[in-house]
Structure formats: C-alpha cells, structure tokens
C-alpha positions in Angstrom: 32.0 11.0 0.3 30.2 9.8 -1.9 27.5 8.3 0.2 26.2 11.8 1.1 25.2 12.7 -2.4 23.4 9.1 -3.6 20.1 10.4 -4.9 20.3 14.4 -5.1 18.7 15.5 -7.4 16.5 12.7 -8.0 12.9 13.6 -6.6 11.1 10.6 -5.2 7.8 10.0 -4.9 6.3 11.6 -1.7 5.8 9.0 1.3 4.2 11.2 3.6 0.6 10.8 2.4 0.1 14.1 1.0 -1.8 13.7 -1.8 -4.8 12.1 -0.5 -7.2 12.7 -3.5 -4.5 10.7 -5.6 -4.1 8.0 -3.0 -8.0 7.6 -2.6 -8.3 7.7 -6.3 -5.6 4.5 -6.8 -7.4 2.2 -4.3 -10.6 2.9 -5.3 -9.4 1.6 -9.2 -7.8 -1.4 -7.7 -10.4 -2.4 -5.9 -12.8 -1.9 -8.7 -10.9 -3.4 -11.2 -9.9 -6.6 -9.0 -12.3 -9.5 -7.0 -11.8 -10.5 -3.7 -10.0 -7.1 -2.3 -9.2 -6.6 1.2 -7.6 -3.6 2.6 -4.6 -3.9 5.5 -4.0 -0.5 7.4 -0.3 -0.8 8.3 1.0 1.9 11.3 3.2 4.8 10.2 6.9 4.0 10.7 10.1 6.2 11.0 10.2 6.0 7.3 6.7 6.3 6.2 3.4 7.5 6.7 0.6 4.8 7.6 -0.1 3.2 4.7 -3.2 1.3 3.0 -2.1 -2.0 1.3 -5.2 -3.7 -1.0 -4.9 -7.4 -1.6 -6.9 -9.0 -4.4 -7.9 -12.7 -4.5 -4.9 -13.6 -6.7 -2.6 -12.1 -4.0 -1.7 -9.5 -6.3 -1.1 -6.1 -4.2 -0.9 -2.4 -4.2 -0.1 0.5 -1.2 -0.8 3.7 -0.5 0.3 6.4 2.3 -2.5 8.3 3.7 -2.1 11.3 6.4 -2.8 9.8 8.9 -4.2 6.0 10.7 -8.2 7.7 11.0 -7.9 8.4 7.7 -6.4 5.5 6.2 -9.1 3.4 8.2 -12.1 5.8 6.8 -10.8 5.6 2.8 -9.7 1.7 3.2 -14.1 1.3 4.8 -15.2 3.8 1.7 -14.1 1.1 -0.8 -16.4 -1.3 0.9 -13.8 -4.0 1.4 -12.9 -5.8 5.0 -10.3 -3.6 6.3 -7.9 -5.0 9.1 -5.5 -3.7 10.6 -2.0 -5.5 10.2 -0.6 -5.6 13.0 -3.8 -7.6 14.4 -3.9 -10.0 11.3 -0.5 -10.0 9.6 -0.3 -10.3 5.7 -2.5 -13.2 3.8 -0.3 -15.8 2.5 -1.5 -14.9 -0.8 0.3 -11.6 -0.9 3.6 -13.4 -0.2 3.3 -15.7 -2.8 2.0 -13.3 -5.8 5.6 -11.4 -4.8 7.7 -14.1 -5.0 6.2 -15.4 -8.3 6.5 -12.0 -9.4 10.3 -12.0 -8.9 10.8 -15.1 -10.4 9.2 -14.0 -13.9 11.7 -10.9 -13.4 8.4 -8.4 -12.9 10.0 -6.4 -10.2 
C-alpha cells in the first residue's frame, strides 16, 4: 500500500534532541534578537523529545527538542528568561494569536 512508503527517503529533521549545541545555539539567537522572551518547557511525548518553546512579546514563537526535561529546564534558565513549565501555565494568548495571524497572511 501505498501508505507504508509516504516519506522514504525523505530525511526529516531529527526530533529527538540530539543536537544540543544546535538547539542551545537557536534559542539563545531568538532570545537575543527578540524583547519580552519567555521560555515554556513542554514534557516529551510519544512523538517527541521535551521540547523548549521561546515566546517573544509580539507572540511570535520558536521550539526546540533538547535531551532531556533537566536539560531543557538548565538551557531555557541560561538565556536568562522566566522559564515555566507548560503544563503548570499553558500557552500565553499571545502565541495563539501571532499563529493564527500568521496563517491568515498565508506564512505557514
């Protein structure tokens, strides 16, 4: 069937955290480069690693998979941003509504 070959071939990105230098290296540009940035430490699921999502003021966002939730929590406090974690907090309203007017300009 046809089902079983959708996306050989293709290499994905890795979502297992891996590459930690390259992760580390992302957030800390976004959170320079952006004001008001607040990191969200989301718990590994069955599907990906445990992830760090930055929020800037604008809602405008960005995520990361780290190795694992002590590390996430130690690179997320190295950008010297509030770090929460997600399933405490939720997501700001902020990030919600940066996605949606994303979509609607056709960005993603």
């Amino acid at each position: 069937m046809a089902w079983w070959r959708r996306g050989r071939g293709r290499k994905a990105a890795p979502h297992d955290g891996s590459d930690l230098a390259s992760a580390r290296s992302h957030l800390q540009e976004f959170a320079r480069s952006r004001r008001g940035v607040e990191a969200y430490v989301e718990p590994a699921t069955n599907v990906t690693a445990t992830t760090v999502v930055l929020i800037a003021h604008d809602g405008e966002w960005t995520r990361r998979a780290l190795p694992s939730r002590p590390q996430a929590f130690d690179v997320a406090r190295g950008l010297d941003v509030p770090v929460y974690d997600v399933n405490l907090t939720g997501y700001p309203a902020r990030m919600r509504a940066w996605t949606t007017r994303q979509r609607r300009e056709g960005r993603s």
